[in-house]
N, C-alpha and C positions, 0 to 999 in steps of 0.2 A: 263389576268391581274388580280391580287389578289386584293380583294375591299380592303380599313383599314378604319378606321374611324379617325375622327378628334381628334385633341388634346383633352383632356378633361377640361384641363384646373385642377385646385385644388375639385372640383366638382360639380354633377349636381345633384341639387335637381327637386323632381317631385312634383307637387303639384293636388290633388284633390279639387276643387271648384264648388260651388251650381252652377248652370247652369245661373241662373238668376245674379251673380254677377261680379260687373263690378270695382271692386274698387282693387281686391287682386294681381293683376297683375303688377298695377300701384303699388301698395304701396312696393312688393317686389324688383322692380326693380329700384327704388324708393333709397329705402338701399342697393341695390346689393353692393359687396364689388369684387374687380380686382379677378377674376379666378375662379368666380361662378356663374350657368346659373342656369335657370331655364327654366323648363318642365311642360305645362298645360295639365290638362284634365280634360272637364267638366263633374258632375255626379248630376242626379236627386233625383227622390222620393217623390217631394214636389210639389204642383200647383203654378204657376207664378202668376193665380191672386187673389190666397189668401193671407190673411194677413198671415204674419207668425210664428203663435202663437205656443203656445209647442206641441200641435198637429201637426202640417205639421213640425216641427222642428225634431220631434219625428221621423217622418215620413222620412224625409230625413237621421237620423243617421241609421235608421234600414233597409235603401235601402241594395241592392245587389250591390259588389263592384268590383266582379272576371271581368267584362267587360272595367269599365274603368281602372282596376288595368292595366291588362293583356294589353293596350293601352297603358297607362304611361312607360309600364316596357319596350316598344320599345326603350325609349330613355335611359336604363341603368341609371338609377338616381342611387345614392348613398345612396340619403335617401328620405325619400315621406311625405310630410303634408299633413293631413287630415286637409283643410279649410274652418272650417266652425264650429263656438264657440258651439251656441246654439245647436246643431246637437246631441251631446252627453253632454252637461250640464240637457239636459231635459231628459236623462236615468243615471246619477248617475255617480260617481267615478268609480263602478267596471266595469260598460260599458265602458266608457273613455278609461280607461287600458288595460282592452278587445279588442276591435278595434282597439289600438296601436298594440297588440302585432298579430293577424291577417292581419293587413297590412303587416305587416314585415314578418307574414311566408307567405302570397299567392306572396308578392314581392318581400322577399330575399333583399330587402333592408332596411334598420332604420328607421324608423317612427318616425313619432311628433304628434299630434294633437292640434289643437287650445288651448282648457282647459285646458288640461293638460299642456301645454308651458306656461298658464297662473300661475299655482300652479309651475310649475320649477322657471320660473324668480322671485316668489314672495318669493320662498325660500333661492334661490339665496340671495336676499336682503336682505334676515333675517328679514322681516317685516311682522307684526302679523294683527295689524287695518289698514286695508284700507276700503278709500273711492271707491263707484261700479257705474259708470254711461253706459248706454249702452240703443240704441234704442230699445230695445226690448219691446215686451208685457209683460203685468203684471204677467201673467204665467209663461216667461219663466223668469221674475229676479226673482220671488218666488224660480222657482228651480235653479238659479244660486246664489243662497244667499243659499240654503242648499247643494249645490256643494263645494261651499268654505268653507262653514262651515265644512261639514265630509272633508276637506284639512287639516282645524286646523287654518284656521283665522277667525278675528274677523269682523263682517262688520261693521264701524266705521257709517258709515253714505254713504245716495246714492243719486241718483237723474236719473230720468225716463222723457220722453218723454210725454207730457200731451196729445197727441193723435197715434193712431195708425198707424203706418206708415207699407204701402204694401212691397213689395219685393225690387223693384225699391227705394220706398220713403229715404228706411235708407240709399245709397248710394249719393239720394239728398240733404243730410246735409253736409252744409259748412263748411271747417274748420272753419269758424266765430260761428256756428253752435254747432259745438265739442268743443270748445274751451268755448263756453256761460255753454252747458251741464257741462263740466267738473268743472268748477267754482262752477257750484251749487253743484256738491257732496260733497267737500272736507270742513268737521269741521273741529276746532280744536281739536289735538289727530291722526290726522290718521296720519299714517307713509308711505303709495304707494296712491297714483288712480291708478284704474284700469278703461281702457274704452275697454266695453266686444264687440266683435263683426268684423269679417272679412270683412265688407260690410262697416263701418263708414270710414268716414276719418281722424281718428285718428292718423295718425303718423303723419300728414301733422299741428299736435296743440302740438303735445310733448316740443319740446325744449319752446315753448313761454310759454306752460305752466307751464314747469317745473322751467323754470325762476322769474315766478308770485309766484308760490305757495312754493317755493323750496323744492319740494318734485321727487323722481320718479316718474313718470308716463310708467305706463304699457299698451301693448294696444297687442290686439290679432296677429295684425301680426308681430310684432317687435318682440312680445314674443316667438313664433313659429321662427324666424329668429335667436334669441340669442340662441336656445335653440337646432337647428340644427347644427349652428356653433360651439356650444360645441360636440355635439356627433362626429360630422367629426374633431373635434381636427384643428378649422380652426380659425385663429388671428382674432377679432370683434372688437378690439382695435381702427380700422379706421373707423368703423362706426359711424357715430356721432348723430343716433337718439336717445338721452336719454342715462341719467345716468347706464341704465341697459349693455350698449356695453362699459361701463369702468371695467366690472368685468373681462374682455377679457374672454377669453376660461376656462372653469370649468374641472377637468378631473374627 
């Protein structure tokens, strides 16, 4: 008897995630939209009990990726996110684009990266000032404010976490949590929030916020999800996390 495989449904995205995190699973399936699955595999680089400053950030973009690639690619994804912001915000735009385009040739399938899905949806919007809020160390918003900046926006204004939070800690922030943070970034003048980071629980503050502040709000995993559904040519129109899944599909 000949094996087949299952329906695919419209497609399967694979996702690469820091090992330590426990929020991007939920948040993807979260927005899922009818006839789209998703595929995990966890990958390292970085220590669980350090804080996770742009060193061990650093340290996790520049891991080796042919093992959990070569695991994901069991499940024929379509296309694969790199999830994890900080990872390549703390090596640059040309890294960023670099690792998208290596993922794609060891996996033969389309790649997203967190950052860079952050610089697509913001383009998308046509929106120049935004406001930056994200649990991060003060190292890595330094190079996540010079990430955006060589993008071509402006950082209006931002707002940082007043103590350091470990691996675990940025996933123990409450939507009430995200929702306080994201309040304090936005002056008058900005045109998006953006709330940077894979691990917050950010999607779960979008519409209340966006309702408050009437602005977009962007956030790492929504951005990677608008920005896959565009490359696979897939209707986002029914997702209804934020202003950004009303642009529907970009070609």
């Amino acid at each position: 008897m000949t094996a087949s495989w299952p329906s695919r449904g419209d497609a399967r995205i694979g996702v690469l995630v820091p090992f330590t995190n426990v929020n991007m699973e939920s948040d993807l399936n979260l927005m899922r939209s009818n006839g789209v699955s998703f595929h995990f595999t966890r990958m390292g680089g970085y220590d669980a009990g350090e804080v996770p400053n742009a060193e061990q950030m650093a340290g996790l973009g520049s891991s080796e990726l042919d093992e959990p690639l070569t695991l994901l690619a069991g499940a024929r994804p379509d296309l694969i996110m790199y999830g994890c912001t900080s990872a390549t915000l703390t090596h640059g735009t040309q890294f960023d684009r670099d690792l998208a385009v290596k993922i794609k040739s060891i996996s033969g399938a389309q790649s997203v990266t967190a950052a860079g899905a952050l610089v697509f949806a913001l383009k998308s919007l046509a929106v120049r000032n935004i406001a930056f809020a994200s649990p991060y160390t003060p190292d890595i918003n330094k190079a996540a404010m010079a990430f955006l900046g060589d993008s071509g926006f402006n950082i209006h204004s931002t707002a940082e976490m007043s103590e350091e939070l470990g691996n675990y800690g940025q996933a123990e922030l409450t939507p009430e949590d995200v929702f306080k943070l994201g309040m304090r970034a936005v002056d008058p003048g900005a045109e998006a929030l953006v709330l940077s980071c894979t691990e917050m629980r950010s999607v779960e503050t979008i519409q209340r916020l966006e309702s408050v502040l009437n602005l977009p709000v962007i956030t790492s995993n929504q951005a990677m999800l608008y920005q896959a559904m565009s490359l696979l040519e897939l209707p986002a129109e029914n997702i209804v996390f934020g202003r950004l899944f009303q642009h529907g599909v970009l070609s």
